[in-house]
PyMOL Python script that loads the backbone (N, CA, C, O; Angstrom):
from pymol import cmd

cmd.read_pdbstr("""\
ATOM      1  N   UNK A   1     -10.612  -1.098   9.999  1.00  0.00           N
ATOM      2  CA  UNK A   1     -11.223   0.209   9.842  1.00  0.00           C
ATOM      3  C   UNK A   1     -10.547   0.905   8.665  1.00  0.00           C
ATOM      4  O   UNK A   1      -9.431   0.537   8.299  1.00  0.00           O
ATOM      5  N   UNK A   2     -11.278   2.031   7.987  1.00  0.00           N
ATOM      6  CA  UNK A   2     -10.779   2.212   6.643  1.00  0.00           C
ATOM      7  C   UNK A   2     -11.540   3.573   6.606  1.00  0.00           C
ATOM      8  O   UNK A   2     -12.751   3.562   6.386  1.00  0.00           O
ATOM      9  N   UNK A   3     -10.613   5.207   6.897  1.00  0.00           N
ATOM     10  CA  UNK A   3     -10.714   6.259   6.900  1.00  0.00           C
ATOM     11  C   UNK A   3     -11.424   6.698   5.249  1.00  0.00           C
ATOM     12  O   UNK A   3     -11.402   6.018   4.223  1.00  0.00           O
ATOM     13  N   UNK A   4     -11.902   7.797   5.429  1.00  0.00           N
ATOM     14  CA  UNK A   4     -12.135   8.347   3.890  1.00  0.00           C
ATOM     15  C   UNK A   4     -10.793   8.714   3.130  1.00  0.00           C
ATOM     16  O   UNK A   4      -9.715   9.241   3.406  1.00  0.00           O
ATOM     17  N   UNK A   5     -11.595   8.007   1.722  1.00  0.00           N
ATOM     18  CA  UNK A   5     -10.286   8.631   0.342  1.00  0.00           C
ATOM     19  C   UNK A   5      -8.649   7.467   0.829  1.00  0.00           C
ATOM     20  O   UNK A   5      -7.461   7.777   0.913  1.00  0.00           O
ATOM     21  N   UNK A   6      -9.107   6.611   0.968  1.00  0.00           N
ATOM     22  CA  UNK A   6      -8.019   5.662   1.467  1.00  0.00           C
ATOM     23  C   UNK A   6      -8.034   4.762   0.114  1.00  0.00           C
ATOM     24  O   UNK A   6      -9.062   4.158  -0.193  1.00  0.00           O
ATOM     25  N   UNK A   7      -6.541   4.670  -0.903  1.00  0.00           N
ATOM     26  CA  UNK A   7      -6.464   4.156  -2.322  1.00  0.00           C
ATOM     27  C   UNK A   7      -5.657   2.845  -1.634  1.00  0.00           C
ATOM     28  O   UNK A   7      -4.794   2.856  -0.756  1.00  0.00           O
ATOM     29  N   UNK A   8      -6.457   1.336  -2.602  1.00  0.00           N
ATOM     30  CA  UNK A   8      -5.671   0.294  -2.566  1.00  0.00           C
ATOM     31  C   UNK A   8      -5.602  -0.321  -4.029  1.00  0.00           C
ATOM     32  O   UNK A   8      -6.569  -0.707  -4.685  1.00  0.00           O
ATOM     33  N   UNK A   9      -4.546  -0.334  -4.330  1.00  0.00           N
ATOM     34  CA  UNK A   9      -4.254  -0.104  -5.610  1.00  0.00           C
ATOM     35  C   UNK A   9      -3.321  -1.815  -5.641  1.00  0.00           C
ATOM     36  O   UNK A   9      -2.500  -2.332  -4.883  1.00  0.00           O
ATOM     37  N   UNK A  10      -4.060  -2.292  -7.071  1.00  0.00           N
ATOM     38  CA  UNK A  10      -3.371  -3.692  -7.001  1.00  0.00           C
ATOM     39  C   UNK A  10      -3.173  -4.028  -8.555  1.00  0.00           C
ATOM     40  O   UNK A  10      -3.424  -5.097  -9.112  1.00  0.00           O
ATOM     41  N   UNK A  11      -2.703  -2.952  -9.071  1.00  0.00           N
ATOM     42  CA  UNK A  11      -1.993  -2.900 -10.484  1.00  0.00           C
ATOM     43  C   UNK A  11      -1.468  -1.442 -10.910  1.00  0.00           C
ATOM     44  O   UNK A  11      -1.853  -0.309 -10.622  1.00  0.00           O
ATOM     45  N   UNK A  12      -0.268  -2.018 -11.844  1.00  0.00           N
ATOM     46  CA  UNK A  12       0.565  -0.777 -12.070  1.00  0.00           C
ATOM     47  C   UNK A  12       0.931  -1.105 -13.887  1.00  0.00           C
ATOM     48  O   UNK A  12       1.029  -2.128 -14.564  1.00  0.00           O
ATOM     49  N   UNK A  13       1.084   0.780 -14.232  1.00  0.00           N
ATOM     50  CA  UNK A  13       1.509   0.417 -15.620  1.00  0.00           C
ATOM     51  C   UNK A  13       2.382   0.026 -15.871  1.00  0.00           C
ATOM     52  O   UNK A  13       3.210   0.629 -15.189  1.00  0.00           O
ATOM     53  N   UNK A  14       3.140  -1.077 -16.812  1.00  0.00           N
ATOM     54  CA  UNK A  14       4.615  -1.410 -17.673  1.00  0.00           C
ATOM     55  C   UNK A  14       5.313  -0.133 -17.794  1.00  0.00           C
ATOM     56  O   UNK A  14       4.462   0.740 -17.964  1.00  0.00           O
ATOM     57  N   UNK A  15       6.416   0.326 -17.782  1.00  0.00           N
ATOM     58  CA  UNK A  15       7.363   1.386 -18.500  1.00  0.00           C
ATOM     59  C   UNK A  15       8.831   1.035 -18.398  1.00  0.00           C
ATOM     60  O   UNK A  15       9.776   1.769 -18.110  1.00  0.00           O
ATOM     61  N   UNK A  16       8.811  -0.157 -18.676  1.00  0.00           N
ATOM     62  CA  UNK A  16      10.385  -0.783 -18.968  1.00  0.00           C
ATOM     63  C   UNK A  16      11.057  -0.602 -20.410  1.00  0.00           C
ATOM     64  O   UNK A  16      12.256  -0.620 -20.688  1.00  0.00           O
ATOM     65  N   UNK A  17       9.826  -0.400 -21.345  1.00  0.00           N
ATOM     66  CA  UNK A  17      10.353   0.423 -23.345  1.00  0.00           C
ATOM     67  C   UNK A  17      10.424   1.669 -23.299  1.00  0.00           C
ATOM     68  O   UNK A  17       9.732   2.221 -22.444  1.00  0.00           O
ATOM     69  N   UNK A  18      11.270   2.505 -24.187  1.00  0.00           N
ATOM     70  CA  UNK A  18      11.565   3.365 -24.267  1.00  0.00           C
ATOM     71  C   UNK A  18      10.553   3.693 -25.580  1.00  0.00           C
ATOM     72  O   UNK A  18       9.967   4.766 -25.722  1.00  0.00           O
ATOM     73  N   UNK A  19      10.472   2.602 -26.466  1.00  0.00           N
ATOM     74  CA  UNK A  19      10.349   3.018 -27.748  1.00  0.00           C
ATOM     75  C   UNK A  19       8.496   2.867 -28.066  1.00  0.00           C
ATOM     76  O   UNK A  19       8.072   3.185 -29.177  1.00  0.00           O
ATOM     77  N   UNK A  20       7.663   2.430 -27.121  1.00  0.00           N
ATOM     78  CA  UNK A  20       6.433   2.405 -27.082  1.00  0.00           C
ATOM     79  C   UNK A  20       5.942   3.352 -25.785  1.00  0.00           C
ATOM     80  O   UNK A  20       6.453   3.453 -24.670  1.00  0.00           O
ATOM     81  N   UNK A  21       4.896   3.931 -26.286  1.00  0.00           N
ATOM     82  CA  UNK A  21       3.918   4.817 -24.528  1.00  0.00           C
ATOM     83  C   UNK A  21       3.555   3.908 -24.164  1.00  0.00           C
ATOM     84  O   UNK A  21       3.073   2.889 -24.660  1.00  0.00           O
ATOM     85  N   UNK A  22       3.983   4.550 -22.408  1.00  0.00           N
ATOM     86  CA  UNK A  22       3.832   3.797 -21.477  1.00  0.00           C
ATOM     87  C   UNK A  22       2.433   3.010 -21.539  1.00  0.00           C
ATOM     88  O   UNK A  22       2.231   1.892 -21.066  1.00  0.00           O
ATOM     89  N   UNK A  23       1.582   3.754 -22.164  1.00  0.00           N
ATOM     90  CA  UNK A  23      -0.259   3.279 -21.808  1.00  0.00           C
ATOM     91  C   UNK A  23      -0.361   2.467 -22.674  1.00  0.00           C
ATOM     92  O   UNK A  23      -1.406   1.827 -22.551  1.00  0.00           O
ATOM     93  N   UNK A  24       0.286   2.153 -23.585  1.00  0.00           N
ATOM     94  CA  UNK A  24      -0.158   0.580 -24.277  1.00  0.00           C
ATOM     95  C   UNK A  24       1.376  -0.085 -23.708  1.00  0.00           C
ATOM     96  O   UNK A  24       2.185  -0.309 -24.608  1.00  0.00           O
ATOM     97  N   UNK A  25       1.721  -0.337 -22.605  1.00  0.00           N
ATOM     98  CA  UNK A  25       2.898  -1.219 -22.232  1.00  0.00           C
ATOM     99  C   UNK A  25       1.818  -2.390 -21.774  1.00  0.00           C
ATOM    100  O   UNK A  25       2.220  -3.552 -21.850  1.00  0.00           O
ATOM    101  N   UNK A  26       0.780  -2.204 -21.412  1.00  0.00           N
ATOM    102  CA  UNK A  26       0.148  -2.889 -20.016  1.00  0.00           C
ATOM    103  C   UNK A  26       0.135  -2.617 -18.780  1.00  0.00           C
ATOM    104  O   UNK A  26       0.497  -1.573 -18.236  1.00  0.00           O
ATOM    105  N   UNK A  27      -0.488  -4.013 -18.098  1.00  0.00           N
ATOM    106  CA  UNK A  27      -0.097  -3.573 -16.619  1.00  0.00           C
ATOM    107  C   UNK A  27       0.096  -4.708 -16.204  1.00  0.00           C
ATOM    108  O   UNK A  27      -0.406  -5.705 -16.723  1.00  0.00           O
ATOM    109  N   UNK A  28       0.967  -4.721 -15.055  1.00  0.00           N
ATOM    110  CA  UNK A  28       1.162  -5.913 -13.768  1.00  0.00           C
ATOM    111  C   UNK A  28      -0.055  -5.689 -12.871  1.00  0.00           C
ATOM    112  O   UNK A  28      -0.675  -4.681 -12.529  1.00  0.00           O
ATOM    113  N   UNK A  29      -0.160  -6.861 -12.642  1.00  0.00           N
ATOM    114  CA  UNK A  29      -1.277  -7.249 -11.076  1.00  0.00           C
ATOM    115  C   UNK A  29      -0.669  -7.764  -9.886  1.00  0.00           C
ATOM    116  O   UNK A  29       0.308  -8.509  -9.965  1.00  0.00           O
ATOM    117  N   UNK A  30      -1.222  -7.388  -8.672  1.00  0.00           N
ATOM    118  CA  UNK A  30      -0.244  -7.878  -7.654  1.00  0.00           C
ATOM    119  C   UNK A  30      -1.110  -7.830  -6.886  1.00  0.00           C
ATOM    120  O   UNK A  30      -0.971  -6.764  -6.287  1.00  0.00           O
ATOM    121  N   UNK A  31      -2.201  -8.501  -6.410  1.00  0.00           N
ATOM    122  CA  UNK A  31      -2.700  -8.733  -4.947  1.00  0.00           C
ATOM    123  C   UNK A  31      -2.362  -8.163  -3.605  1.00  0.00           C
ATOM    124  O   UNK A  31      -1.362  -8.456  -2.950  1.00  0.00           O
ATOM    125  N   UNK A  32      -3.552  -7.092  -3.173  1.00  0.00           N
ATOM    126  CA  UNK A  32      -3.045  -6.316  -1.615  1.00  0.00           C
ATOM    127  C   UNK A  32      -3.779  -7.683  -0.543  1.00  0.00           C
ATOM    128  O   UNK A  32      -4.846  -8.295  -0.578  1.00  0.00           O
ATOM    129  N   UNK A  33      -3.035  -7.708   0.004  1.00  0.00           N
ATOM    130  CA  UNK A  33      -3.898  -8.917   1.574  1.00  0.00           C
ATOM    131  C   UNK A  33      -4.015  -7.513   2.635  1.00  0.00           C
ATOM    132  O   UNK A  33      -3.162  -6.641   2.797  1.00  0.00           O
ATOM    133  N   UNK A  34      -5.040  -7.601   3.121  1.00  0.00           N
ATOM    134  CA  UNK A  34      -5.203  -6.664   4.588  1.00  0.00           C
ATOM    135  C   UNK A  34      -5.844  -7.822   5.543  1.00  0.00           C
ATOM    136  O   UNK A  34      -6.858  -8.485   5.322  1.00  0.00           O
ATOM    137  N   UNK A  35      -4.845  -7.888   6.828  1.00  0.00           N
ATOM    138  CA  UNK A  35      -5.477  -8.827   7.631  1.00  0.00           C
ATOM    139  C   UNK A  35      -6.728  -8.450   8.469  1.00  0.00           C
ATOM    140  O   UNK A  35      -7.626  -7.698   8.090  1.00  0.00           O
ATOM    141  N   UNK A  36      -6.651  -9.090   9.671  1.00  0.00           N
ATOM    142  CA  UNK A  36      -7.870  -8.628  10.906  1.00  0.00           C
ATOM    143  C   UNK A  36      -7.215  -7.405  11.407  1.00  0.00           C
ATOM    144  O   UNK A  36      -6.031  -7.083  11.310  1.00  0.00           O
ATOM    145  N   UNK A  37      -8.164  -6.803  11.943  1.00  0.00           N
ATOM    146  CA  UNK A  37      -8.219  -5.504  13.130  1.00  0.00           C
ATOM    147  C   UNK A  37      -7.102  -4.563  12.878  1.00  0.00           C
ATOM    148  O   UNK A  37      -6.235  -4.259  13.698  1.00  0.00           O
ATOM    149  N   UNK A  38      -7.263  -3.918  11.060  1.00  0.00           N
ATOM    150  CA  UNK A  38      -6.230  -3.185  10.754  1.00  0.00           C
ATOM    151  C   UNK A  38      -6.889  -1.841  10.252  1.00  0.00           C
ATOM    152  O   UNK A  38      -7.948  -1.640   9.658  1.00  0.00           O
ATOM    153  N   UNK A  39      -6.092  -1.158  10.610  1.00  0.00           N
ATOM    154  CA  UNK A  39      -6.643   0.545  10.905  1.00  0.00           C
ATOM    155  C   UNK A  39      -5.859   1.088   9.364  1.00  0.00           C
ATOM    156  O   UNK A  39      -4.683   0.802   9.138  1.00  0.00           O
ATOM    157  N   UNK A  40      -6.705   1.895   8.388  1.00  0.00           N
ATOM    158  CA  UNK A  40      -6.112   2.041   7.162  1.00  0.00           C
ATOM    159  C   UNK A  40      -6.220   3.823   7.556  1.00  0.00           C
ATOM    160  O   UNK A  40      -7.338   4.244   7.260  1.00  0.00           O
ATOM    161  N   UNK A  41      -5.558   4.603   7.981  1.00  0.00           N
ATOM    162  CA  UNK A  41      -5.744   6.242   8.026  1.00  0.00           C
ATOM    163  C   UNK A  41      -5.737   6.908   6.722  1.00  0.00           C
ATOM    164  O   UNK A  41      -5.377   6.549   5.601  1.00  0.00           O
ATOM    165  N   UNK A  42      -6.372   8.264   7.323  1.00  0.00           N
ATOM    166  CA  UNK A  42      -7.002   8.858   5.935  1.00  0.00           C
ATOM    167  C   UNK A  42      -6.150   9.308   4.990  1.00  0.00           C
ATOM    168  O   UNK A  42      -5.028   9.628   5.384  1.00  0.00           O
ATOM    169  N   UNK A  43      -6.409   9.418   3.804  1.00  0.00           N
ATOM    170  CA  UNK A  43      -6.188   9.435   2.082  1.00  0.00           C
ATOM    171  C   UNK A  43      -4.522   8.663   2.285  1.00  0.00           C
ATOM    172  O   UNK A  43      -3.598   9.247   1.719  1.00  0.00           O
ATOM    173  N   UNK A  44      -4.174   7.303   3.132  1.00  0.00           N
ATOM    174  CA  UNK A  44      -3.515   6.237   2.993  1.00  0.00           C
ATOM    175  C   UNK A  44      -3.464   5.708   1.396  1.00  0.00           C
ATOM    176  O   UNK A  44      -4.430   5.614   0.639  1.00  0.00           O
ATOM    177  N   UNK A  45      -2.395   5.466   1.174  1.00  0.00           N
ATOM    178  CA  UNK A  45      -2.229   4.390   0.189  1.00  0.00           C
ATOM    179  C   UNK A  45      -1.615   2.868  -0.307  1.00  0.00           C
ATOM    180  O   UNK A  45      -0.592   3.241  -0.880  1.00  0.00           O
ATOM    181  N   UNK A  46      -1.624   2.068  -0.372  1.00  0.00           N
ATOM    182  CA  UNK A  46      -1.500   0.795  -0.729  1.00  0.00           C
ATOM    183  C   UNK A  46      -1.242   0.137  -1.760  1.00  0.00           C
ATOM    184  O   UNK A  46      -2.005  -0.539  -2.450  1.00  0.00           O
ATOM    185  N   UNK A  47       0.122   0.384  -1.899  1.00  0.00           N
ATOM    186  CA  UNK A  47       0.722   0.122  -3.441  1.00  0.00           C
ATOM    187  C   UNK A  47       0.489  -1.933  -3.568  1.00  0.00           C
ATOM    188  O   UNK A  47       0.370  -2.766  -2.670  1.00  0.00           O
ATOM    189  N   UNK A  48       0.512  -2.091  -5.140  1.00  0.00           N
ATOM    190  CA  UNK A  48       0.274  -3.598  -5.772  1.00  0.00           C
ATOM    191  C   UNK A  48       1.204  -4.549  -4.816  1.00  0.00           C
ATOM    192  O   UNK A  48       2.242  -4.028  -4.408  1.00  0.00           O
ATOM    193  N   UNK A  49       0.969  -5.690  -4.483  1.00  0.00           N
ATOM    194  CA  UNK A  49       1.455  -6.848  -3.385  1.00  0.00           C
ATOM    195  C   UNK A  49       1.621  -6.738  -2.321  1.00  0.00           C
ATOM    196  O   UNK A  49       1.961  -7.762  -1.727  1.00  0.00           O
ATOM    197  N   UNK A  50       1.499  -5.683  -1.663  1.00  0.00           N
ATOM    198  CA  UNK A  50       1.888  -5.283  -0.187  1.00  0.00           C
ATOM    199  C   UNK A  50       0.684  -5.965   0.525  1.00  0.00           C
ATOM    200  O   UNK A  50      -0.448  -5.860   0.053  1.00  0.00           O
ATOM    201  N   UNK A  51       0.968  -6.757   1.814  1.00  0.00           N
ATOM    202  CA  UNK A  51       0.441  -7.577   2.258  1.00  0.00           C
ATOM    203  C   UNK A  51       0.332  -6.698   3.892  1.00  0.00           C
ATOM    204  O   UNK A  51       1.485  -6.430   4.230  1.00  0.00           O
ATOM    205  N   UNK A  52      -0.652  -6.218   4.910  1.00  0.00           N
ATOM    206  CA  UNK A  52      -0.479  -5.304   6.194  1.00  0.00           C
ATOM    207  C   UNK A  52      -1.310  -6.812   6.656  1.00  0.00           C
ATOM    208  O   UNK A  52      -2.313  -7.234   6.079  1.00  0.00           O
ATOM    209  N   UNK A  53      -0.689  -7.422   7.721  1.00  0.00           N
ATOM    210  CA  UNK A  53      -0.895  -8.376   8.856  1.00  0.00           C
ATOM    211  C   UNK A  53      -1.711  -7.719  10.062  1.00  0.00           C
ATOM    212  O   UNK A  53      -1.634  -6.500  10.217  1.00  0.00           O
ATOM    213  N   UNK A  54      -2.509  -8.516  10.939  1.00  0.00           N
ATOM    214  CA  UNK A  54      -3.165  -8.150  11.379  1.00  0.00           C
ATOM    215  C   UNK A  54      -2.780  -7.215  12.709  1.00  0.00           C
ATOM    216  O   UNK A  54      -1.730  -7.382  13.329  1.00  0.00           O
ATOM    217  N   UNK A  55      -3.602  -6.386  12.998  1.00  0.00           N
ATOM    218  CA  UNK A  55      -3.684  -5.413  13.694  1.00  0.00           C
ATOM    219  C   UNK A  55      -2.612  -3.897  13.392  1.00  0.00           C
ATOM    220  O   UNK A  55      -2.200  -2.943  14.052  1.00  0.00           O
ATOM    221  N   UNK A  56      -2.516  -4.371  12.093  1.00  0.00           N
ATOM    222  CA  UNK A  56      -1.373  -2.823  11.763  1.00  0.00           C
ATOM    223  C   UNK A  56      -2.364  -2.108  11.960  1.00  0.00           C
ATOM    224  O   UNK A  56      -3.582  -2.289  11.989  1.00  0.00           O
ATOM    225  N   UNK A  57      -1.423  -0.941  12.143  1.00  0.00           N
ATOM    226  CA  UNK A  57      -2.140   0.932  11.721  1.00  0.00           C
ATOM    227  C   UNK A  57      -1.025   1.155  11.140  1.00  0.00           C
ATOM    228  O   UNK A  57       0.146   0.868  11.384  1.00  0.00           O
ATOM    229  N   UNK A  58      -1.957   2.118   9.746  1.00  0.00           N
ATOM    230  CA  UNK A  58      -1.519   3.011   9.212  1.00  0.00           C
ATOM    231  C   UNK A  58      -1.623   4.169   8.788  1.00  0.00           C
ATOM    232  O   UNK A  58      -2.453   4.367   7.901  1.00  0.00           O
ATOM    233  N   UNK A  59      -1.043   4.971   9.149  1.00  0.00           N
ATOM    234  CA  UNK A  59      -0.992   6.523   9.712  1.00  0.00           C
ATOM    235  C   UNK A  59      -1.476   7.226   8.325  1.00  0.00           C
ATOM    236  O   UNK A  59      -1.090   6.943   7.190  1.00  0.00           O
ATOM    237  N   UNK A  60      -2.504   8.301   8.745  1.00  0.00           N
ATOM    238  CA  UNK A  60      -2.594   9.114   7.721  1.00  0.00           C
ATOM    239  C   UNK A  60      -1.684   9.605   6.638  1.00  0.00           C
ATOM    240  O   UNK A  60      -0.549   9.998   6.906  1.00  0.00           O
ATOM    241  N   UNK A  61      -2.240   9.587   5.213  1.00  0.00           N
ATOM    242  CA  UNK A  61      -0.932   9.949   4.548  1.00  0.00           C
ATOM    243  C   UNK A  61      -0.075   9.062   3.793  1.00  0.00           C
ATOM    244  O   UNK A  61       0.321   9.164   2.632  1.00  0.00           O
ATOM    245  N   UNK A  62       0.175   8.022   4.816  1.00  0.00           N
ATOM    246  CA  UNK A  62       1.350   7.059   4.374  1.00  0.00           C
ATOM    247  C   UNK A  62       0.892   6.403   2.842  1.00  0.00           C
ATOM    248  O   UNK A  62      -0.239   6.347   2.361  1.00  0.00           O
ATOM    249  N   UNK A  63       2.256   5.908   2.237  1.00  0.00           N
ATOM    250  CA  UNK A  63       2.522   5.456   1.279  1.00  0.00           C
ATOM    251  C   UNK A  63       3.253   3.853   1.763  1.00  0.00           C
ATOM    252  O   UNK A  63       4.407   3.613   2.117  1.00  0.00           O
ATOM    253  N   UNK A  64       1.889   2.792   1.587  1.00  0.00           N
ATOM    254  CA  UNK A  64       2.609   1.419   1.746  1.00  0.00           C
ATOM    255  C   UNK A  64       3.336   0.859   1.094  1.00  0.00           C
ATOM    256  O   UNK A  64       2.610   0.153   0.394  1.00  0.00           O
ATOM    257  N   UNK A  65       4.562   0.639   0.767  1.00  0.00           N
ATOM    258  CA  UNK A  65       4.835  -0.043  -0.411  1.00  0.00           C
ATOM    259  C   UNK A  65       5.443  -1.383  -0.349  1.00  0.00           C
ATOM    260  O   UNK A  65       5.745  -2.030  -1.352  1.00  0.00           O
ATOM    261  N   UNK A  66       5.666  -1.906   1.266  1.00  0.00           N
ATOM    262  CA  UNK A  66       6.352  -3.257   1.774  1.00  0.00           C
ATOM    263  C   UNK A  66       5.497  -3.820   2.804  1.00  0.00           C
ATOM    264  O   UNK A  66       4.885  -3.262   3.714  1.00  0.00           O
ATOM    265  N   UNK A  67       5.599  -5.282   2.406  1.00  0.00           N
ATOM    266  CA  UNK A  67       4.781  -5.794   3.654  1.00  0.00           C
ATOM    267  C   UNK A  67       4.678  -5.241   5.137  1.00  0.00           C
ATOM    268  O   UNK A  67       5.649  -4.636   5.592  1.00  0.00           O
ATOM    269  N   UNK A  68       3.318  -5.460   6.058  1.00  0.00           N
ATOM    270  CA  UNK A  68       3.831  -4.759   7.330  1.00  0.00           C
ATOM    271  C   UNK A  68       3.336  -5.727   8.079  1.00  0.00           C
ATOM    272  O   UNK A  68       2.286  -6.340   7.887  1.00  0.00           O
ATOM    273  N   UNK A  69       4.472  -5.928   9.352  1.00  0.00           N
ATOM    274  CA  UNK A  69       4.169  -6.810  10.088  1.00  0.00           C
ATOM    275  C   UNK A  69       3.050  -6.749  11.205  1.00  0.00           C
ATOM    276  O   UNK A  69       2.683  -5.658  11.641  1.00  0.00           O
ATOM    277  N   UNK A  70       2.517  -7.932  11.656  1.00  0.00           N
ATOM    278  CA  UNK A  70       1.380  -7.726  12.669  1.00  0.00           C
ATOM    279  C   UNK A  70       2.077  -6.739  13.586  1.00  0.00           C
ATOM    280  O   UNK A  70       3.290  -6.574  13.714  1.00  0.00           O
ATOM    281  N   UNK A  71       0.882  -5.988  14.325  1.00  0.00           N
ATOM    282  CA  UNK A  71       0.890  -4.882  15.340  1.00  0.00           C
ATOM    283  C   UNK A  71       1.494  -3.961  15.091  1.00  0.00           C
ATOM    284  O   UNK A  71       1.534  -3.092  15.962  1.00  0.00           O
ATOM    285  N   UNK A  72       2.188  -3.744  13.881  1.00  0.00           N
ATOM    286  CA  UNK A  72       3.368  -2.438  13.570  1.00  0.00           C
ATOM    287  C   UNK A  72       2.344  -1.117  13.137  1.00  0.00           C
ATOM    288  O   UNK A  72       1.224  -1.101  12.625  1.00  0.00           O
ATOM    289  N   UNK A  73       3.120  -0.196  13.516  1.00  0.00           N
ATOM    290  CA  UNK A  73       2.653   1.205  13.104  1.00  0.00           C
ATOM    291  C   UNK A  73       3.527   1.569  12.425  1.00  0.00           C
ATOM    292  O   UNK A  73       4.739   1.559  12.639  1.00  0.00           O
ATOM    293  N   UNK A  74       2.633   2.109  11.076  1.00  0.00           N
ATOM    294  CA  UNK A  74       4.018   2.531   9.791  1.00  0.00           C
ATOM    295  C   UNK A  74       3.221   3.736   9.452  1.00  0.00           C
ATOM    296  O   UNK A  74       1.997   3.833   9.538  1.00  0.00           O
ATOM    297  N   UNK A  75       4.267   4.869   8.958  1.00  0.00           N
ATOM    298  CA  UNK A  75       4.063   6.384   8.516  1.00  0.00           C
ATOM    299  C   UNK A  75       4.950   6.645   6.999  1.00  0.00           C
ATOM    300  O   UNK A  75       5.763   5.852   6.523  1.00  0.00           O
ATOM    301  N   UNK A  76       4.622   7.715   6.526  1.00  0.00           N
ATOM    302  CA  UNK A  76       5.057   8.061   6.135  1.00  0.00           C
ATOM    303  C   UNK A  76       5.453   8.086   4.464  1.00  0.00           C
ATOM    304  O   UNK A  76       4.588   7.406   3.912  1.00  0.00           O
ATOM    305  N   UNK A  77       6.388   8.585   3.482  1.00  0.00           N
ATOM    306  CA  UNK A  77       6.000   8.392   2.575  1.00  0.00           C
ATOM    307  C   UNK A  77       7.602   8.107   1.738  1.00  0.00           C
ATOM    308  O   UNK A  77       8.169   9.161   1.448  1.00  0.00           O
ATOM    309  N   UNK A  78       8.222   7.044   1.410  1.00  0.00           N
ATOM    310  CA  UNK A  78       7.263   5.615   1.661  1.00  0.00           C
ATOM    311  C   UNK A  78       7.417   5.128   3.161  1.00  0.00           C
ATOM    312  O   UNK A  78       8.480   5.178   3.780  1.00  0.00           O
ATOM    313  N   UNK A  79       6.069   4.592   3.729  1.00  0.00           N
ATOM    314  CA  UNK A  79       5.986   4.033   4.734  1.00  0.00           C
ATOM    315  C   UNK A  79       7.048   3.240   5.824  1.00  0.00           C
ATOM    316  O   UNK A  79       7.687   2.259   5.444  1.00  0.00           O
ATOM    317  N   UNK A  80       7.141   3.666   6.940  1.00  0.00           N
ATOM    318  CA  UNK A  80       8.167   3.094   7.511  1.00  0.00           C
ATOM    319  C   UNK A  80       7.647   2.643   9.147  1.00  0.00           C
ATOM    320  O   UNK A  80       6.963   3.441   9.787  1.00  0.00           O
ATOM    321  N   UNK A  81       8.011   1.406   9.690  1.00  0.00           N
ATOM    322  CA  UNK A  81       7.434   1.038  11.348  1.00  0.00           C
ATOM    323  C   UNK A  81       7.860   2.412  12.238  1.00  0.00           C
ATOM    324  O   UNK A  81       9.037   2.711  12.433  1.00  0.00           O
ATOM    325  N   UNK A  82       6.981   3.017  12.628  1.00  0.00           N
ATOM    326  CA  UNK A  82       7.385   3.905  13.710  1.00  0.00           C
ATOM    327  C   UNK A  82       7.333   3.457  15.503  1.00  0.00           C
ATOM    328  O   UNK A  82       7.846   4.069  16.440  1.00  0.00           O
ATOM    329  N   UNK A  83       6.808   2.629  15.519  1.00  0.00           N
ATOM    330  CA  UNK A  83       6.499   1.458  16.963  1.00  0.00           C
ATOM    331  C   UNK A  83       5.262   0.421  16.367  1.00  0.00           C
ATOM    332  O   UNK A  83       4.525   0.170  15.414  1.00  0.00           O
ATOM    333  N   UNK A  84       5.659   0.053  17.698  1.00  0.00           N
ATOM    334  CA  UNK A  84       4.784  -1.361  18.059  1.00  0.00           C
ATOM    335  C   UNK A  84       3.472  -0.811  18.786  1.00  0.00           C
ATOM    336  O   UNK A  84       3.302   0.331  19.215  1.00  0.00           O
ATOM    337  N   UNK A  85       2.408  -2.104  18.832  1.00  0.00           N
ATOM    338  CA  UNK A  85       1.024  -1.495  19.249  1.00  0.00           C
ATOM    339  C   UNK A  85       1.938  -2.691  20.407  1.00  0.00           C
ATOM    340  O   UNK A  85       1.447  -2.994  21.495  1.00  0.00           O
TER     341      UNK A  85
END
""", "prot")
cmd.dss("prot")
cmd.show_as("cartoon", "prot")
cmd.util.cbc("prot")
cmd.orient("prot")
């Protein structure tokens, strides 16, 4: 399930030079996986490689930025397990 205004985002800009803007650095790509029977809450976000296993929820708001294990409930910003389903 997948609330309104919920961002999954699976690239980010370069800003490792000092001496070029950031917007012609490029970007990295990183593949989001969302498994089965996972609850995405509203205006959630889902930073590049983060992988949510099946049956997570994630709480309105939150900021994913690390894998989450099956059945876990994660909040917050950045995201953290608050219990088990």
């Amino acid at each position: 399930m997948m609330a309104p205004e919920v961002a999954i985002i699976a690239e980010s800009h370069v800003h490792g030079r000092k001496d070029i803007p950031m917007n012609v650095q490029g970007v990295t790509k990183a593949p989001v996986e969302i498994g089965d029977d996972v609850w995405l809450g509203f205006r959630s976000i889902v930073l590049p490689g983060v992988k949510i296993r099946n049956g997570a929820i994630i709480a309105a708001g939150a900021v994913v930025t690390k894998d989450v294990q099956e059945y876990t409930i994660v909040a917050g910003i950045p995201a953290r397990a608050i219990k088990q389903r």
